[in-house]
VEXBA-291873 format. One record per residue (C-alpha): x, y negated, z negated; residue in three letters. Coordinates in steps of 0.1 Angstrom, whole numbers. Each point is the difference from the previous one (the first is absolute). Example, Ala and Ser with C-alpha at 12.3 -4.5 7.8 and 13.67 -1.06 7.14 Angstrom:
# VEXBA-291873
      px      py      pz     r
     123      45     -78   ALA
      14     -34       7   SER
# end
This chain:
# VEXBA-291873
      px      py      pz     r
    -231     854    -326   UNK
      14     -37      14   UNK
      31       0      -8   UNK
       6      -5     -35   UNK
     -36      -6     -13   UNK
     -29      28       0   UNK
     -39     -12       0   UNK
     -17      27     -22   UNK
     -42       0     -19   UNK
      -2     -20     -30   UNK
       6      27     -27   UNK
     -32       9     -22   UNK
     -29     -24      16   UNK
     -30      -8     -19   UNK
     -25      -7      29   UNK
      -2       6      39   UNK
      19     -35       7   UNK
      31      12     -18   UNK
       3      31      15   UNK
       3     -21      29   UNK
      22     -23     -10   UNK
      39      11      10   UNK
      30     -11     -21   UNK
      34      -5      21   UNK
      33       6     -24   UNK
      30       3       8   UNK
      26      30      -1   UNK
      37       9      -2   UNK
       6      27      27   UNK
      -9      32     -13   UNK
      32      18     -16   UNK
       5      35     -16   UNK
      15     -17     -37   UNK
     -37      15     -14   UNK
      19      37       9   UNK
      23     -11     -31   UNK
     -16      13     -32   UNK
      13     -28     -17   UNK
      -8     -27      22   UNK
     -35      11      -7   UNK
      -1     -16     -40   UNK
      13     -28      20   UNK
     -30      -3      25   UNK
     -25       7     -29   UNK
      16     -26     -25   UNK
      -1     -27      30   UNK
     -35      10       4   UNK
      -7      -7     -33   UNK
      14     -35       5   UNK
     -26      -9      29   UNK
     -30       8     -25   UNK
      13     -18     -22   UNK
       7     -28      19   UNK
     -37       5      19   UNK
      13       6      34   UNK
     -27      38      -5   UNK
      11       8      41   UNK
      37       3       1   UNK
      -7      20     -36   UNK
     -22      22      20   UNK
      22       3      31   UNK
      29      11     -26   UNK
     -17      29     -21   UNK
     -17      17      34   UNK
      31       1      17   UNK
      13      14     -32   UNK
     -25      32      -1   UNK
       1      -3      32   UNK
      40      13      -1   UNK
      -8      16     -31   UNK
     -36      16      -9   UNK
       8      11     -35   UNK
       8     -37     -13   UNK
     -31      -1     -25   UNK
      10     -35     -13   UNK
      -9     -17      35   UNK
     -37      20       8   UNK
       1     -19     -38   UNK
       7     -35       7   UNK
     -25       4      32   UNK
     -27      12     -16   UNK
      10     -25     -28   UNK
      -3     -29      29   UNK
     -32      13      12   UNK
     -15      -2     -31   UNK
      10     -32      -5   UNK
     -13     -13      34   UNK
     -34      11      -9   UNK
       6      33      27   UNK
     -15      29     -23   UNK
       2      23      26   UNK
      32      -4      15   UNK
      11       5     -40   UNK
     -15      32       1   UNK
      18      11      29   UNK
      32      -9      -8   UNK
      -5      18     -37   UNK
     -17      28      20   UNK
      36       1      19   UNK
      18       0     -34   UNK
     -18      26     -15   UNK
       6      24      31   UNK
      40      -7      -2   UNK
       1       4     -43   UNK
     -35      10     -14   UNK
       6      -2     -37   UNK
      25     -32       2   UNK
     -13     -15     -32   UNK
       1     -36      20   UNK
     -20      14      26   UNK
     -31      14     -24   UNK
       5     -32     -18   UNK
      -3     -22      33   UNK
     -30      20      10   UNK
     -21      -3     -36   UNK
       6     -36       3   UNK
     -13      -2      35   UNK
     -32      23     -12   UNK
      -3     -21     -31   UNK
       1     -32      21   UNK
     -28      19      24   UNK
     -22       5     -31   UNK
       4      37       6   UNK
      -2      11     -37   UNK
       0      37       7   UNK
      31       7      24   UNK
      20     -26     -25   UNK
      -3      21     -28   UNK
      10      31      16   UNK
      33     -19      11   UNK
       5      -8     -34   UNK
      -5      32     -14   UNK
      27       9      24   UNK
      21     -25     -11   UNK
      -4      10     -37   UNK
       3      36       4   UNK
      35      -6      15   UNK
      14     -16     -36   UNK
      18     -24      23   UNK
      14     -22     -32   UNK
      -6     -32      23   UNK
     -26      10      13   UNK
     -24      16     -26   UNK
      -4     -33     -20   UNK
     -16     -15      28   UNK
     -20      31      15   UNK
     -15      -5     -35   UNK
      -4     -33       1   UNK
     -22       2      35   UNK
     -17      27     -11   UNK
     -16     -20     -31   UNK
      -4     -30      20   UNK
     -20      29      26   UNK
     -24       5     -36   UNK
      -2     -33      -7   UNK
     -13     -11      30   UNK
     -23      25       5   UNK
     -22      -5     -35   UNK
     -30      -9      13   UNK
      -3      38      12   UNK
     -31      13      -8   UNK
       3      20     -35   UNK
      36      -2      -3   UNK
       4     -39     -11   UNK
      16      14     -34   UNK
      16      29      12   UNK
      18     -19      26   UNK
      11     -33     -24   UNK
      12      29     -25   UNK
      23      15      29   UNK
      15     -32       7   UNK
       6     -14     -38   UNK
      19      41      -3   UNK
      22     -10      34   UNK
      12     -36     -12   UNK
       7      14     -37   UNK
      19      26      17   UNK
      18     -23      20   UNK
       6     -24     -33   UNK
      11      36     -21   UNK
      29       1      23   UNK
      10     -34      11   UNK
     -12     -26     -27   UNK
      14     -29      24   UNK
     -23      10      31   UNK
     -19     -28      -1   UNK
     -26      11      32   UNK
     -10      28     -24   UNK
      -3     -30     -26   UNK
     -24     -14      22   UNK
     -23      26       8   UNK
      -6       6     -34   UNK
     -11     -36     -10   UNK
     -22       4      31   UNK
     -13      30     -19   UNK
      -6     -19     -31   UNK
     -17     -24      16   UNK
     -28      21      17   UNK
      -4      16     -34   UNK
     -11     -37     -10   UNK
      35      -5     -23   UNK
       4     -35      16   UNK
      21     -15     -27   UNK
      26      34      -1   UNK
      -5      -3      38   UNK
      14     -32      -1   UNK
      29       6     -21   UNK
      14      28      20   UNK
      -6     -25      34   UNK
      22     -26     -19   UNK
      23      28     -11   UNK
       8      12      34   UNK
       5     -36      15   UNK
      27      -9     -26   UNK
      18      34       6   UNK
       0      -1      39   UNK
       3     -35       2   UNK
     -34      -4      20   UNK
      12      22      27   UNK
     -32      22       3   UNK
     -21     -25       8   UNK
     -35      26      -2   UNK
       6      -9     -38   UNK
      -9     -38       9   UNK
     -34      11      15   UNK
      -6      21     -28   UNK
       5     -26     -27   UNK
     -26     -18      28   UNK
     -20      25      -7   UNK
       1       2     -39   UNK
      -3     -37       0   UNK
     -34      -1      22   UNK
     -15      25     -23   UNK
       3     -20     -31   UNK
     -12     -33      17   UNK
      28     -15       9   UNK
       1     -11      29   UNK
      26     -28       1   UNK
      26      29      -8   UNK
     -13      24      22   UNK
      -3     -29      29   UNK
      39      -6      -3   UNK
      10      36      -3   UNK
     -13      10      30   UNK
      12     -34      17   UNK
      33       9     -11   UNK
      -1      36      12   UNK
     -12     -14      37   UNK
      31     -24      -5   UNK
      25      26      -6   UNK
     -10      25      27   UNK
      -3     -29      24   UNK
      37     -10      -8   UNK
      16      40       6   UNK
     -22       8      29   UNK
      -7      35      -7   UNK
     -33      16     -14   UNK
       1      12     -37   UNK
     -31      24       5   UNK
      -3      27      24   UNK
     -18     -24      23   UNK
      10     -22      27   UNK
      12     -37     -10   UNK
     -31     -13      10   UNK
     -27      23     -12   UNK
      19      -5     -32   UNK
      -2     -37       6   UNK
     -35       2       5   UNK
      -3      27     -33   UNK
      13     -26     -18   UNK
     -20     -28      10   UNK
     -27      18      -7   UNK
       8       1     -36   UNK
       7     -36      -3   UNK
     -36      -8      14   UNK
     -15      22     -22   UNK
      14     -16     -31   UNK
     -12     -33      13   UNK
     -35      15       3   UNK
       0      15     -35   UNK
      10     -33      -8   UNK
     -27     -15      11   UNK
     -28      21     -11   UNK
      20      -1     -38   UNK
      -6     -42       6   UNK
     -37       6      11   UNK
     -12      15     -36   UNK
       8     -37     -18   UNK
     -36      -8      26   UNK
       5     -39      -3   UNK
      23     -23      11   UNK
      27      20     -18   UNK
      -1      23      34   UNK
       8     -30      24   UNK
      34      17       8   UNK
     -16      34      16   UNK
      -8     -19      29   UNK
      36      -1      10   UNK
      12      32      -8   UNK
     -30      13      21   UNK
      18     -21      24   UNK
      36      17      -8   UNK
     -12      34       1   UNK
     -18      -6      39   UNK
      33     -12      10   UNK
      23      27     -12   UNK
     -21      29      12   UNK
      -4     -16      34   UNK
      41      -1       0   UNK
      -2      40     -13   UNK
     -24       3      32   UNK
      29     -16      18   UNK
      23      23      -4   UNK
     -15      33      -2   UNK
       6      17      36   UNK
     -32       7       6   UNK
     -40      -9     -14   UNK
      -5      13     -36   UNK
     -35       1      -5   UNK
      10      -2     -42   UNK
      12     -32       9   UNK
     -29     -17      17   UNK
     -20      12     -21   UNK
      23     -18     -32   UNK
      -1     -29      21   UNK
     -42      -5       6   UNK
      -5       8     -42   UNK
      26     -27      -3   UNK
     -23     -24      20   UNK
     -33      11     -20   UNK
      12      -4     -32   UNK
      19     -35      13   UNK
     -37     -14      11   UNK
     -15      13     -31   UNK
      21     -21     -19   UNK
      -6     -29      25   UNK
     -36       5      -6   UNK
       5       5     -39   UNK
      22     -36      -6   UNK
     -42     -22      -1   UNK
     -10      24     -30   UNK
      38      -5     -17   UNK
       2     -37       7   UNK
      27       0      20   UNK
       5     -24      27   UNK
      -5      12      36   UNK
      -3     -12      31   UNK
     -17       8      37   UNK
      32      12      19   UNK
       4      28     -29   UNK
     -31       8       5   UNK
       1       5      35   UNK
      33      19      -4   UNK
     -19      25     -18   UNK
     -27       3      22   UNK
      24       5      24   UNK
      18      23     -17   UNK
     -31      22      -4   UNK
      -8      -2      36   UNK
      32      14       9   UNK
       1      27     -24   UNK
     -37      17       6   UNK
      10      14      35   UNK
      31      17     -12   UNK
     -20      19     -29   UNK
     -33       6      29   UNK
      26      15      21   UNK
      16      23     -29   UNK
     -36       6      -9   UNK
      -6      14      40   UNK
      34      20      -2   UNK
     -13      18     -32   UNK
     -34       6      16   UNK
      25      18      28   UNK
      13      18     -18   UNK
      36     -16       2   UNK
      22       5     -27   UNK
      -2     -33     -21   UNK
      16       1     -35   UNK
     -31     -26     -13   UNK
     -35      16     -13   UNK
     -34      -9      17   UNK
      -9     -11     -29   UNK
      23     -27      -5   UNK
       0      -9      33   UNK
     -43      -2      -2   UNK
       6     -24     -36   UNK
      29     -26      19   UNK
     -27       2      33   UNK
     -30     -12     -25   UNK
      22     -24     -19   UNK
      15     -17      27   UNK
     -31     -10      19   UNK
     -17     -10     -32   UNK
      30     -21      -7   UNK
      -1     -13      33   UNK
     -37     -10       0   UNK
      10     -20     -34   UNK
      32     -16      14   UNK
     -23     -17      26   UNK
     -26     -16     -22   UNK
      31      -3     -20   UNK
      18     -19      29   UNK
     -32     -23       7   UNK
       2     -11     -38   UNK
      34     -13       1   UNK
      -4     -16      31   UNK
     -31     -15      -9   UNK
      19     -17     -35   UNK
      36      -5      18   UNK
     -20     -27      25   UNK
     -14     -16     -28   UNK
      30       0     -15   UNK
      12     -17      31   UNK
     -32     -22       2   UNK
       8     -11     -39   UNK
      36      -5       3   UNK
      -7     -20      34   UNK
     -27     -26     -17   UNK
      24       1     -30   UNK
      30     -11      24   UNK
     -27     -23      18   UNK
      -9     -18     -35   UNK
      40      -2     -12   UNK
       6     -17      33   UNK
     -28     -27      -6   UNK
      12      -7     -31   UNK
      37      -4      10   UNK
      -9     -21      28   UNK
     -26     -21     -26   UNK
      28      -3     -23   UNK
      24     -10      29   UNK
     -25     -29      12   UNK
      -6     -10     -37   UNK
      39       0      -5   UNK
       0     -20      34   UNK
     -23     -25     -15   UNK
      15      -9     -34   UNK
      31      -2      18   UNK
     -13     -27      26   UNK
     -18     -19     -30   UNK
      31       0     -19   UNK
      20     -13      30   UNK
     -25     -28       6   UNK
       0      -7     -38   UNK
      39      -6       5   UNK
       3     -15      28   UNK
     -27     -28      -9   UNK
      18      -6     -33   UNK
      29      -2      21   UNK
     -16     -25      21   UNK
      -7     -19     -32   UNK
      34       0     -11   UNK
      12     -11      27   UNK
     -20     -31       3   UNK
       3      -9     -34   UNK
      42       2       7   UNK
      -8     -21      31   UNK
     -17     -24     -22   UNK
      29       4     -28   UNK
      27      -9      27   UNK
     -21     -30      17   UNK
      -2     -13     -36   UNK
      34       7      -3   UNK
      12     -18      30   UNK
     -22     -28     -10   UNK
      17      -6     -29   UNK
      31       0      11   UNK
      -7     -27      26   UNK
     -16     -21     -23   UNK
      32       2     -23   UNK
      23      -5      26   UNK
     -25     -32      12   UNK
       1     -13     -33   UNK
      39       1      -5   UNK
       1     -17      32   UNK
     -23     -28     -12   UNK
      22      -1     -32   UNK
      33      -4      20   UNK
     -13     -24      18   UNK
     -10     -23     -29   UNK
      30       2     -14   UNK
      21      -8      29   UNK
     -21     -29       3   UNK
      10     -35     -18   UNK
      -3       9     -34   UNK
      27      22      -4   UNK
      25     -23      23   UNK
      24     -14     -30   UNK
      -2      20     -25   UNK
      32       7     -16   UNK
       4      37      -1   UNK
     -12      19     -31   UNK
     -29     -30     -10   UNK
     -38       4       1   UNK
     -17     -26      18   UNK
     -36     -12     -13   UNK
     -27     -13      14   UNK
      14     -38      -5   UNK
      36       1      12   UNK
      15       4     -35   UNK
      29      27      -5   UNK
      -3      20     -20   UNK
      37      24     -11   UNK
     -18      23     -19   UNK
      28      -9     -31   UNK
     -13       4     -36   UNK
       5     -32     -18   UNK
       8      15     -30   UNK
      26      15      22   UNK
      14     -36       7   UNK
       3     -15     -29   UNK
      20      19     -10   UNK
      15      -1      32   UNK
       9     -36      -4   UNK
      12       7     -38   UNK
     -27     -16     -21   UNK
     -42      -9       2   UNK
     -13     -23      23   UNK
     -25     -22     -10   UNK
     -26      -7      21   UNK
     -28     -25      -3   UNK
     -32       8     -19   UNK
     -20      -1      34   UNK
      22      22      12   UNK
      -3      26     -31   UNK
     -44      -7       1   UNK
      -1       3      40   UNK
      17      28      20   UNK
     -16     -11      33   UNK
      17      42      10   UNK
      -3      14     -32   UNK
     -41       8       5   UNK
      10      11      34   UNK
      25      24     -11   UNK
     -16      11     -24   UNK
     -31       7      21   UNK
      28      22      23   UNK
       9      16     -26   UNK
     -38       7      -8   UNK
      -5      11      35   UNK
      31      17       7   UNK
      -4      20     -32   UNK
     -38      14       7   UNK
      11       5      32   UNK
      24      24      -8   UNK
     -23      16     -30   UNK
     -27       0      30   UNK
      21      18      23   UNK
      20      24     -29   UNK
     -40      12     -10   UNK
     -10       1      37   UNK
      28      26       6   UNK
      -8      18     -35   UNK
     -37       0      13   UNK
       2      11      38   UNK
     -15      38      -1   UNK
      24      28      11   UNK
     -14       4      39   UNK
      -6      38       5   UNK
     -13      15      33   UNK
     -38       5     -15   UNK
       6     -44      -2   UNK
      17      -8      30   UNK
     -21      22      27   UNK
     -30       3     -24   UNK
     -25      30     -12   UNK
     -23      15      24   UNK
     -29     -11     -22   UNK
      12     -35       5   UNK
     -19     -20      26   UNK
      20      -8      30   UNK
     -16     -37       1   UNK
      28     -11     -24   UNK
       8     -35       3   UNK
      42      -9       9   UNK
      -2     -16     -31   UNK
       0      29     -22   UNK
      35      14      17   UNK
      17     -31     -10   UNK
      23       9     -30   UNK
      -8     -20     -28   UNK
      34     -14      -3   UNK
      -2     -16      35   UNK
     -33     -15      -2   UNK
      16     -20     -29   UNK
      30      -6      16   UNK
     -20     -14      29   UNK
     -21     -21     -24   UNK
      29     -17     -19   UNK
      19      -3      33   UNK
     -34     -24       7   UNK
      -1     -15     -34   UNK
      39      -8      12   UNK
      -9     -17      29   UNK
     -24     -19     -14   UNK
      18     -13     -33   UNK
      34      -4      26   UNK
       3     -36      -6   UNK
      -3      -5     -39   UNK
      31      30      -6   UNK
      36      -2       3   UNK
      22      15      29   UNK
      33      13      -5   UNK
      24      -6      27   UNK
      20      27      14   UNK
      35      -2       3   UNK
       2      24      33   UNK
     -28     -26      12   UNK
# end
């Protein structure tokens, strides 16, 4: 004892390093309230608190000191054997129910306690004398469920030699019993479906199951792995899958075994069951024998894995197990071998899984086979464990030639897809370079008619320019002339001529009746209009001139791109002469007719002049 704390041994160990192991707690001084009878409901309802709350020591502390201060409290030998059991510590169970029988030996909770504990222990014999105990009291609490164990005791024991009917008869006559005198009891319910069921009534079977879930509100969850059950027998293994996934879910979530097992053997139970339907599965998907049976390949797969988490959790090497587990891994190479004759695709790794697989499996059987020949007690035949020895190494030897083939065609696959990737490359980089090409033939193609373009705009403009000077040289001549002599005099708004003579550009028509009457003018006069010819001829002139240059307006072409930079198919030795419009060259010719016929016309003077 230091001071307020005490070091004691880790209460019910489970292997040599927790006996070992020392838990410190600490402790209120000790006290003599416990001498109080009533203080003692007190004690036992606090202990009752720390199981529930999962603190097991101070629980445990609490009911020893209370036998401790009193030895005829049954309920706490109870709760300690009750904690044992539930730790997994048989024996210390026994004790303590051993203690409780020697303070009351017919406590009804006692016998009860201990048929549970030889139930739980497989001890079929010593559990139904309990029971019979039990019934023979007429306990009215008590005798419906000394009834009910004892035909769960003949149920479980039908595969007795000789006494298969006998016993499933003795167990339908306890539930119906039970049933005759509470028709609510829905555990009694459930036994008798499970009768039912063995007697092949699967469908009434399943309508009891159903029953008893709607009335207890799925609280007995053994109904779940029955309906499993029923399920799995007719072939359906989808249901069956999720009933026994949801019967792993809901003893997961309270924590406590349903069965008289521990929670993990019942766990691995369980687990058991699920990789069984998957394996039933399987083989029910391997009579289609074509490509149909492509999905037994995986539940093989599922089946390996959940009997390798069963093998997890049982406590201890179950030679049922591994044996489950290597006839999972024949029958998955089979199929591996199988999928060439069924068309079904496959590849190397799989095979080499199975051989593996195989490899694996043969020593467990060889050594099962050794035990049996040792006369060990193995739960497996010689025979059977002769046919899996001759199978698997047969299906080894074929899984290796096997192997080889699919090896052999997965590099030539590799070979093919690599000259196929090779070829698509070439072509893509052909492609590329011929892509390349047209483009670089199209861009000299464009830049050369660019280049023509250009100088024929260079040669537009020069011609342009060229006119324009010569315009500008000939207004300049024309100024000239006019400021010279000729037009010195003139009174503003007259034409000049050629011989000095004036000329107002008045009608005379106009004049005489100007001046109010005709004027007569000599005969000479009337015959010979020395500017009459001359105007005339003006008029002439002036008046195809205009003509001339209304039609060469009306017949200049519209210019369009195709005329003004030319077609591709035109020759590029085009002379400057053809880019002249056709309204210039004719402008430039009667500007030269102009210049030469300057002397013989008549020049108006300009008033701004």
């Amino acid at each position: 004892l230091e001071q307020n704390s005490i070091v004691i041994a880790k209460p019910y160990p489970k292997s040599e390093e927790e006996k070992e192991e020392q838990v410190k707690i600490h402790v209120k001084r000790g006290n003599r309230r416990l001498c109080n009878p009533p203080a003692i409901s007190v004690a036992f309802n606090l202990a009752r608190l720390h199981e529930s709350a999962g603190r097991i020591i101070p629980a445990v502390e609490l009911h020893k000191a209370i036998v401790k201060r009193h030895p005829a409290y049954v309920n706490s030998y109870l709760r300690l054997a009750c904690i044992s059991r539930d730790c997994g510590s048989l024996h210390h169970c026994s004790e303590w129910l051993k203690a409780a029988m020697t303070v009351a030996p017919g406590n009804p909770e006692v016998l009860t306690l201990v048929g549970n504990l030889h139930l739980s222990l497989c001890d079929w014999a010593p559990a139904q004398s309990v029971f019979d105990q039990l019934l023979s009291q007429k306990v009215p609490n008590v005798e419906a469920y000394a009834m009910l164990s004892l035909g769960n005791i003949y149920f479980n024991n039908l595969k007795t030699p000789k006494k298969y009917s006998k016993h499933l008869q003795y167990a339908a006559d306890l539930y119906k019993r039970i049933l005759t005198k509470d028709k609510a009891n829905a555990y009694a319910a459930n036994g008798l479906g499970t009768v039912l069921a063995e007697k092949g009534e699967l469908f009434k079977a399943k309508e009891v199951f159903h029953r008893v879930r709607e009335v207890s509100g799925d609280t007995i969850l053994d109904t779940l792995l029955n309906l499993g059950h029923i399920y799995l027998a007719q072939k359906k293994h989808p249901e069956a899958l999720q009933m026994y996934q949801s019967y792993r879910t809901r003893t997961r979530s309270t924590g406590a075994p349903i069965t008289s097992k521990s929670q993990d053997d019942d766990d691995a139970e369980v687990l058991l069951y699920i990789a069984f339907a998957y394996f039933d599965w399987a083989r029910q998907t391997e009579l289609f024998n074509d490509a149909r049976a492509a999905p037994a390949d995986e539940r093989y797969k599922k089946c390996t894995e959940f009997i390798e988490l069963a093998m997890k959790k049982s406590r201890k090497e179950n030679v049922l197990l591994r044996y489950n587990w290597c006839m999972t891994k024949l029958h998955a190479a089979n199929c591996v071998l199988q999928k060439l004759t069924r068309n079904i695709r496959r590849t190397a790794q799989e095979v080499q899984d199975a051989l593996n697989g195989l490899e694996e499996s043969l020593p467990y059987v060889q050594t099962f086979l050794q035990w049996k020949t040792e006369k060990k007690r193995i739960p497996i035949t010689t025979s059977m464990l002769n046919d899996f020895v001759a199978h698997c190494k047969a299906n080894i030897e074929s899984a290796k030639s096997h192997l080889g083939e699919e090896l052999k065609k997965e590099s030539e696959a590799r070979e093919f897809r690599e000259m196929q990737r090779i070829e698509a490359a070439s072509k893509e980089k052909e492609k590329e370079i011929e892509m390349q090409v047209k483009k670089e033939k199209e861009a000299r193609k464009m830049e050369a008619r660019e280049y023509r373009a250009r100088a024929k705009m260079e040669k537009v403009n020069a011609l342009l320019v060229d006119w324009d000077l010569q315009e500008q040289r000939q207004k300049a001549e024309n100024a000239k002339k006019r400021k010279e002599g000729i037009m010195g005099d003139a009174p503003l708004g007259t034409m000049v001529t050629e011989d000095g003579i004036y000329d107002t550009g008045v009608n005379q028509a106009e004049t005489r009746v100007l001046f109010g009457g005709d004027i007569e003018t000599d005969s000479d006069d009337d015959d010979f209009d020395p500017n009459k010819p001359d105007e005339e001829e003006e008029k002439g002139e002036d008046g195809s001139k205009s003509g001339k240059e209304d039609s060469d307006e009306d017949d200049v072409p519209a210019e369009t791109e195709k005329t003004l930079f030319g077609d591709d198919s035109s020759s590029s030795d085009e002379s400057d002469d053809e880019l002249v419009p056709t309204n210039k060259k004719k402008k430039k010719s009667k500007r030269g007719d102009d210049d030469e016929g300057g002397d013989n016309k008549r020049r108006r003077v300009m008033e701004d002049e």
